[in-house]
C-alpha positions in Angstrom: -23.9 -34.5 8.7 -22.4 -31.1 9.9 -18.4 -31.1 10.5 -17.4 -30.8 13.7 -15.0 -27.7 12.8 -14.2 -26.1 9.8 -11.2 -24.7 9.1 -10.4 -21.7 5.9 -6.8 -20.7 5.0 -7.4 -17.5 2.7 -4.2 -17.4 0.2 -4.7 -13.9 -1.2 -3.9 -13.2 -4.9 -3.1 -17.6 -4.7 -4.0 -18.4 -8.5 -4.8 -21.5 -10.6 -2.2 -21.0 -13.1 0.2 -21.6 -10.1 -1.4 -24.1 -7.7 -2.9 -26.1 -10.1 -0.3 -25.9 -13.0 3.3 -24.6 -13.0 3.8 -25.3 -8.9 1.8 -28.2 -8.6 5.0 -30.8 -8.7 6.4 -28.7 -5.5 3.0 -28.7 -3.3 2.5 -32.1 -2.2 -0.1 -31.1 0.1 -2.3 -29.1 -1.7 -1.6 -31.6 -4.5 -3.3 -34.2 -2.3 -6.1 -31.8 -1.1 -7.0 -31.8 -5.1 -6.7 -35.6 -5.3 -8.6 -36.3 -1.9 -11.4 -34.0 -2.2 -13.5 -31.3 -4.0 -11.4 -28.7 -5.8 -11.0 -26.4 -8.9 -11.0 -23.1 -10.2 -12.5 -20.2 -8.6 -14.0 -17.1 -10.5 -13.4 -13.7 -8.4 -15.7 -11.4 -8.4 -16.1 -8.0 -10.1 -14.1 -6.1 -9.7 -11.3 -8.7 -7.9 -10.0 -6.8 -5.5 -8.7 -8.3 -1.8 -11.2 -6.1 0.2 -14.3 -6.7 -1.9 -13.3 -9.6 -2.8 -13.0 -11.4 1.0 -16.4 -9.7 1.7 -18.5 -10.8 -1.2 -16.5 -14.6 -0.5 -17.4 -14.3 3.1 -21.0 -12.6 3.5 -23.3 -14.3 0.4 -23.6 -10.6 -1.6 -22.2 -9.0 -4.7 -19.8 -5.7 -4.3 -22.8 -3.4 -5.6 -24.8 -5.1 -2.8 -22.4 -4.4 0.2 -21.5 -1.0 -1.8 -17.7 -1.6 -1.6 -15.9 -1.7 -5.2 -12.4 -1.4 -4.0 -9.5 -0.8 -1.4 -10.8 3.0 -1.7 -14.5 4.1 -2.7 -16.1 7.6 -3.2 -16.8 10.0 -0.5 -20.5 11.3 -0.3 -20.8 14.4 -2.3 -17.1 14.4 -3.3 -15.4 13.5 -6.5 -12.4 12.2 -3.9 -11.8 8.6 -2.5 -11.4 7.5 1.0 -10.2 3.9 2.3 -12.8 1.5 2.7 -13.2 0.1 6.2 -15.0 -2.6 8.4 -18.0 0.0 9.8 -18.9 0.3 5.7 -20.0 -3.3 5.8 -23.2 -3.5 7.6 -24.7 -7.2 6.5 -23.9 -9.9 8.3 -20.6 -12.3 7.5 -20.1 -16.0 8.1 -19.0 -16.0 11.5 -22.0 -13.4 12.7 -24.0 -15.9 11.1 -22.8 -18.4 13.2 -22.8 -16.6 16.4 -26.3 -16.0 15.8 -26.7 -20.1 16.0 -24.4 -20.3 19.0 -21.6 -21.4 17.2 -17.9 -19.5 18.1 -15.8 -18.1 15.4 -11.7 -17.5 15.5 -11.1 -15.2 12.7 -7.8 -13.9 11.6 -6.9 -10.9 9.0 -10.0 -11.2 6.6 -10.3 -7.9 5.2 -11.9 -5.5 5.4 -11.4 -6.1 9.4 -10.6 -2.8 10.6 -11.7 -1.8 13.2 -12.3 -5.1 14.9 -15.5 -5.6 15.5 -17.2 -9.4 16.4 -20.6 -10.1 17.9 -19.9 -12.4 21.4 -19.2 -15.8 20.4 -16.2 -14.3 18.1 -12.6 -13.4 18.5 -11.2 -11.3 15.6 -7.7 -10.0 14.6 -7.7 -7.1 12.4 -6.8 -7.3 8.5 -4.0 -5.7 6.5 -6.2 -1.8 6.4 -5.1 -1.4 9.7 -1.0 -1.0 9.3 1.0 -1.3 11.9 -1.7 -0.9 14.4 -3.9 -4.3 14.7 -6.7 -4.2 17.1 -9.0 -7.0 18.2 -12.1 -7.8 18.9 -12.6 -8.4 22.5 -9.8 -5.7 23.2 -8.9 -7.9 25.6 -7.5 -10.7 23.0 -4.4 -9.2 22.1 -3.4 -9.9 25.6 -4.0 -13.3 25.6 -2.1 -13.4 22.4 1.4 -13.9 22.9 2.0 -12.7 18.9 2.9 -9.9 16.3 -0.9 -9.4 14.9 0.2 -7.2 12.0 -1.7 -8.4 8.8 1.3 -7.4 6.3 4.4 -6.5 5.3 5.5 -2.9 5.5 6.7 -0.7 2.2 10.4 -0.9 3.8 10.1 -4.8 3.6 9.6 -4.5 0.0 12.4 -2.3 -0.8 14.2 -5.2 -3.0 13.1 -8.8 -4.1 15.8 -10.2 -1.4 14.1 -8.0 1.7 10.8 -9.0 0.1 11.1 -12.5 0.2 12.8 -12.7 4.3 9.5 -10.5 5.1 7.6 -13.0 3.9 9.1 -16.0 5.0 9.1 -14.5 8.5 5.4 -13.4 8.4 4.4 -16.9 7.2 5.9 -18.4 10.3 4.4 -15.8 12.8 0.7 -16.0 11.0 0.7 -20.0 11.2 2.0 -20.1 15.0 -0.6 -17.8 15.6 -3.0 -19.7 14.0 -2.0 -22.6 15.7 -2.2 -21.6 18.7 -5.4 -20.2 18.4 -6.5 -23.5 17.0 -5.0 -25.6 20.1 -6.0 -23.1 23.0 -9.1 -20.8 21.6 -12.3 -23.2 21.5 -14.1 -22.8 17.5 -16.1 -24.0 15.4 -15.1 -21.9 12.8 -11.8 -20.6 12.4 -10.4 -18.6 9.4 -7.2 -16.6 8.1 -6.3 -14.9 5.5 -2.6 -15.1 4.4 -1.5 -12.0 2.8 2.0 -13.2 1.3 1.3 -14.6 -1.8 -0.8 -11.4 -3.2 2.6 -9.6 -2.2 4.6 -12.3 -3.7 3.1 -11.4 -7.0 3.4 -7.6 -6.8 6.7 -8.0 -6.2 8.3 -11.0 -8.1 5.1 -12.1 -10.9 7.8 -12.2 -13.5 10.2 -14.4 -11.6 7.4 -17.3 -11.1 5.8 -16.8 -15.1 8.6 -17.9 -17.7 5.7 -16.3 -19.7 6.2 -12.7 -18.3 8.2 -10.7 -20.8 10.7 -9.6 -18.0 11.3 -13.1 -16.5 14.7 -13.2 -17.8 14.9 -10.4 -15.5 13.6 -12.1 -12.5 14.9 -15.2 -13.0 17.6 -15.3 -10.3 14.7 -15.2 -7.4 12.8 -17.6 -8.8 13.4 -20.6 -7.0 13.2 -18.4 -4.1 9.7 -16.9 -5.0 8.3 -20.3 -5.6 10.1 -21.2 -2.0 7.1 -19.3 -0.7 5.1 -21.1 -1.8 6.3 -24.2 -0.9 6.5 -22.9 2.8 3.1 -22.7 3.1 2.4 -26.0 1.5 3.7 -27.0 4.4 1.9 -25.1 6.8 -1.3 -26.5 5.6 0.4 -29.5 5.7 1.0 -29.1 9.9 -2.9 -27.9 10.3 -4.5 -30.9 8.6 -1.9 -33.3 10.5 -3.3 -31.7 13.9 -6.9 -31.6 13.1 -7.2 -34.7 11.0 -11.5 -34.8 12.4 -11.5 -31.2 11.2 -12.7 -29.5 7.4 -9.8 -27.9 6.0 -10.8 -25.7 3.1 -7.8 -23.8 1.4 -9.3 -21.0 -0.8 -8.0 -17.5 -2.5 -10.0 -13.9 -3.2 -8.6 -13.6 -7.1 -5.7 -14.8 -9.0 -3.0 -13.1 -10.7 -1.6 -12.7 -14.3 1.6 -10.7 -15.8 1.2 -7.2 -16.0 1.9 -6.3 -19.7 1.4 -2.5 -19.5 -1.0 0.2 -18.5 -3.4 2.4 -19.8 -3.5 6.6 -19.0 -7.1 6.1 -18.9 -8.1 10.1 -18.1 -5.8 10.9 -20.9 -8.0 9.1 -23.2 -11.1 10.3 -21.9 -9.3 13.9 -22.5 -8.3 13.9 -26.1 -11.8 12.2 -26.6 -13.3 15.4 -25.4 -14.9 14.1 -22.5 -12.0 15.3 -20.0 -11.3 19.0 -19.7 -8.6 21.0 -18.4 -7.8 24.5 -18.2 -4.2 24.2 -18.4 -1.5 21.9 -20.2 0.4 19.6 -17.5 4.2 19.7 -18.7 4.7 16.5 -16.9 2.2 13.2 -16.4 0.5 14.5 -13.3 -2.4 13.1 -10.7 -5.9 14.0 -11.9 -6.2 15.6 -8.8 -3.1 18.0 -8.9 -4.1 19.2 -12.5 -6.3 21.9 -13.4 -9.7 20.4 -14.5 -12.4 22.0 -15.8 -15.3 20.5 -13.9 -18.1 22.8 -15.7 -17.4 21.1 -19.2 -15.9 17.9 -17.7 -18.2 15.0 -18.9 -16.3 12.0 -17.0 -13.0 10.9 -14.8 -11.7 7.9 -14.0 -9.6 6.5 -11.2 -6.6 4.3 -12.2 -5.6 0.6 -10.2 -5.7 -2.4 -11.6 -9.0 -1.8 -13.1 -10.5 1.8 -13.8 -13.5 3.6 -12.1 -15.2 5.7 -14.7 -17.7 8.4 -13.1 -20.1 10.7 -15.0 -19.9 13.7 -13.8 -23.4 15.0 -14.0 -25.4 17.6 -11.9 -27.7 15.3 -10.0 -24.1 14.9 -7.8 -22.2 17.8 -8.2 -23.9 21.2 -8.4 -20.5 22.2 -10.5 -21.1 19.7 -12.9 -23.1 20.2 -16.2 -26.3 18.9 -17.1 -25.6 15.5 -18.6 -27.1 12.9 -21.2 -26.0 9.6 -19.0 -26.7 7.1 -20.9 -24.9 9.1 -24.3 -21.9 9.9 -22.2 -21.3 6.3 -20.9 -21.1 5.1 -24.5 -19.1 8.0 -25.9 -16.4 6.5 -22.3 -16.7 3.1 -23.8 -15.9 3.9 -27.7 -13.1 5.7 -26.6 -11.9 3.5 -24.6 -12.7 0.7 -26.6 -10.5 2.0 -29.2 -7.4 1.7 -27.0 -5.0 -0.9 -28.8 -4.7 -4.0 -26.5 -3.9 -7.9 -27.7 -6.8 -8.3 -25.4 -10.4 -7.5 -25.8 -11.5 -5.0 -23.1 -14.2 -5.7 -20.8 -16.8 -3.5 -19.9 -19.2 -3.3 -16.8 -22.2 -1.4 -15.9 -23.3 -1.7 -12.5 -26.9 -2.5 -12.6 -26.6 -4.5 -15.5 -23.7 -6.5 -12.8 -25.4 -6.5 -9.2 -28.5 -7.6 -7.5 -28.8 -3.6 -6.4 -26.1 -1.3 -5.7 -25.0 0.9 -2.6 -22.8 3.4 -2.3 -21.3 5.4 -4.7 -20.5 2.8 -7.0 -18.7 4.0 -10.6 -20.7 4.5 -13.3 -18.4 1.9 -15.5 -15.6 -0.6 -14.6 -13.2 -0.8 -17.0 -10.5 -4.0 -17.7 -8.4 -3.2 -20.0 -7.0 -6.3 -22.5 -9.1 -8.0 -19.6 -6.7 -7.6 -16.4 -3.7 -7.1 -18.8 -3.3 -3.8 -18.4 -3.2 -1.6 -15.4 -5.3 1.9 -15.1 -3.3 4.3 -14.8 -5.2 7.8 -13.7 -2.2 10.1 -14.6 -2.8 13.3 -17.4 0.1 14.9 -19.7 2.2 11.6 -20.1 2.5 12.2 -23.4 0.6 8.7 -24.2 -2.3 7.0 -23.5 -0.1 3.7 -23.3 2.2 2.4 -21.0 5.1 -0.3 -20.9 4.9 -2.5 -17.9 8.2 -1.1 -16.5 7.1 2.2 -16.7 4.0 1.3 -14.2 6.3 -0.4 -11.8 8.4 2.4 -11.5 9.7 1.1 -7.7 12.7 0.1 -7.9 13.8 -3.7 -7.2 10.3 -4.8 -8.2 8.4 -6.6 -10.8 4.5 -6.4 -10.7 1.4 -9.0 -11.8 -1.7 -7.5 -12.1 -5.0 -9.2 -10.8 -6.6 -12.1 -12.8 -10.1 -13.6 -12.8 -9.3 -17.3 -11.7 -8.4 -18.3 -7.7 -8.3 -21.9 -6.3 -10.8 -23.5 -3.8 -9.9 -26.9 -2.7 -11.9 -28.8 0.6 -11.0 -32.0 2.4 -12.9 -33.3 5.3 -15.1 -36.4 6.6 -17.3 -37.2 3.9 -16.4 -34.5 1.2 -16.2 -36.9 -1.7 -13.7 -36.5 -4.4 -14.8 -34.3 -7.1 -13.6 -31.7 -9.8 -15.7 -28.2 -8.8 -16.7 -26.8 -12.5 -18.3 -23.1 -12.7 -17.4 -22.1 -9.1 -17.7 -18.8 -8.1 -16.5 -16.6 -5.1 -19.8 -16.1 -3.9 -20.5 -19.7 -3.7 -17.8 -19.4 -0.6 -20.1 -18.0 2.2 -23.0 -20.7 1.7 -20.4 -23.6 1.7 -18.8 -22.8 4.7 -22.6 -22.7 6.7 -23.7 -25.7 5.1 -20.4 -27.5 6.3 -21.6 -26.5 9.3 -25.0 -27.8 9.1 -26.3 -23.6 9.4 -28.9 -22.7 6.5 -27.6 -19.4 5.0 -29.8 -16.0 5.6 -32.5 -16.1 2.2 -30.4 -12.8 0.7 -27.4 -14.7 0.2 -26.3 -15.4 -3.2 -24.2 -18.7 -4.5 -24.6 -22.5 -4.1 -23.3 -24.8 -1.4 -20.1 -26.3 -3.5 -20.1 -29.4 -0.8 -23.7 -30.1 -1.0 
């Protein structure tokens, strides 16, 4: 029988290793969410990244599908990046879905969400790409919203670890009483948010939450603190199911998170592999794209974050380029970069060996170094093609995780039977939440209905 609402609180970055494990004795709620009904570990998507990562979880295709394989992907023609936004995601999500079956939708900073943009039948609050200038969708909501809609923190809240955590705290209590309200006076039957805090959390202060981090000792005074954050919004979720006790409350995250154990100067080692050419020596570790590169003889680049974008860089895309072997060049990138000391095995991804199809101008290879363990770092003429972790977080009063594979999906409800989820994945998301519903998903979508 379909719910009569459903109800999604998006914990960004929220992993396993914390809700499931080394927190679990502070979370009484989501504690008894696990005990009551379906849960368990959720496996991100490649790459796991918050803005591809809440579209694949919330629209049934892979990142090469909907063409969007980061915060930032390539402009047309251009070796340069631009910021993804919500006009580069034309399939339809959950809540259009819905609309289309006369069903109403609240929906509340799911990236990517900016511009706001909702078919009738749904009210939508911008996500964290829009700053400090949220929109909605009808313009007119923000009136009848008596809120701050910003999605996130600002760079100034995360100065230090003590302004850090008050920013958070504060933006937990303004996104729930939003949410609440919206619940209580904004007829749905869908309604989702997406809580950006933890993912912050973890950027700033991993080490003080992992004893396991190498620079916890370090951390250590916030720690009660960081995991104070968490127990905040184990009492949020508490409030919502206690006011919508007929209602499915499903509490799920986009990736997890892991310590940060170093980096990688990835187009330094495509550049003493030979692949990389420039026509003058950086004195300094300098951005690929303030340094002099030879583009004629250049063979590949890559972009740094927490994983790395490798692009051939052939003629059929840029009439500067050289006439290119693809195939030979991709596997001299990977033996080079496979020989890149790590504890960790890399991974390596080809695209359409990955996707149903791709779009875009998706890289050529994904690269996660020691598997998530390391950071890409896109930097020539550092001297290394290693990094410590301290010399990637380089802000100071900050720690740093770096994204991990495994996020949490847990679902209570009338009639969702108790049960241990095994092999979930993020793209299982979109179909559960219309089957909850009792809406059959469009025949493109990918995944399986976890509740069914």
């Amino acid at each position: 029988m379909p719910a009569r609402r459903v109800i999604v609180v998006g914990l960004d970055c929220a992993p396993a290793s914390l809700v499931f494990d080394r927190l679990a004795p502070r979370l009484p709620f989501l504690r008894s969410m696990a005990r009551r009904g379906t849960s368990g570990v959720l496996r991100s998507c490649d790459p796991p990244i918050t803005v591809p990562a809440w579209a694949v979880m919330t629209s049934g295709r892979d990142a090469g599908e909907l063409g969007i394989y980061g915060f930032r992907d390539r402009i047309e023609g251009q070796r340069a990046l631009r910021t993804v936004t919500a006009d580069d995601l034309a399939v339809q999500r959950v809540w259009d879905v819905l609309a289309g079956q006369g069903l109403r939708s609240s929906v509340l900073f799911v990236p990517p969400g900016h511009p706001a943009r909702a078919p009738d039948g749904v009210e939508l609050v911008s996500c964290l790409l829009a700053g400090s200038a949220p929109s909605t969708s009808p313009a007119a909501l923000a009136a009848a919203l008596p809120f701050d809609l910003r999605a996130d923190v600002t760079s100034e809240d995360e100065r230090s670890p003590d302004t850090l955590l008050a920013a958070l705290e504060a933006q937990i209590h303004r996104h729930f009483a939003l949410f609440e309200h919206v619940l209580a006076e904004r007829p749905s039957d869908f309604a989702m948010m997406v809580e950006m805090a933890p993912d912050r959390l973890h950027h700033g202060l991993w080490p003080a939450l992992d004893p396991s981090d190498p620079r916890h000792t370090r951390f250590a005074p916030w720690r009660r603190r960081a995991e104070d954050v968490y127990v905040l919004l184990d009492g949020k979720l508490a409030r919502l199911a206690e006011q919508h006790p007929d209602a499915t409350l499903i509490v799920v995250s986009d990736h997890g998170a892991r310590p940060l154990l170093g980096g990688v100067y990835v187009n330094e080692v495509l550049r003493r592999a030979g692949l990389l050419v420039l026509t003058r020596e950086p004195d300094r570790a300098t951005p690929l794209a303030a340094a002099s590169v030879d583009w004629s003889r250049t063979r590949a680049w890559a972009e740094g974050g927490y994983y790395a974008r490798v692009f051939v860089n052939d003629r059929m895309h840029f009439a500067d380029a050289p006439v290119l072997d693809r195939a030979a060049v991709l596997d001299g990138v990977e033996r080079a970069l496979a020989a890149v000391p790590s504890e960790r095995p890399h991974r390596f991804v080809r695209p359409p060996a990955t996707f149903r199809r791709t779009a875009g101008r998706p890289p050529d290879l994904l690269a996660y170094f020691g598997d998530l363990a390391l950071r890409s770092l896109g930097a020539v003429g550092a001297g290394s093609i290693t990094a410590s972790a301290d010399e990637v977080e380089t802000a100071p009063g900050r720690g740093g995780c770096n994204h991990d594979w495994d996020g949490i999906f847990l679902a209570v409800g009338p009639g969702i039977e108790r049960r241990a989820l095994a092999g979930a994945q993020l793209i299982d998301v979109g179909r559960t939440l219309l089957g909850r519903l009792g809406v059959a998903a469009p025949a493109a979508w990918q995944g399986r209905d976890l509740l069914a």
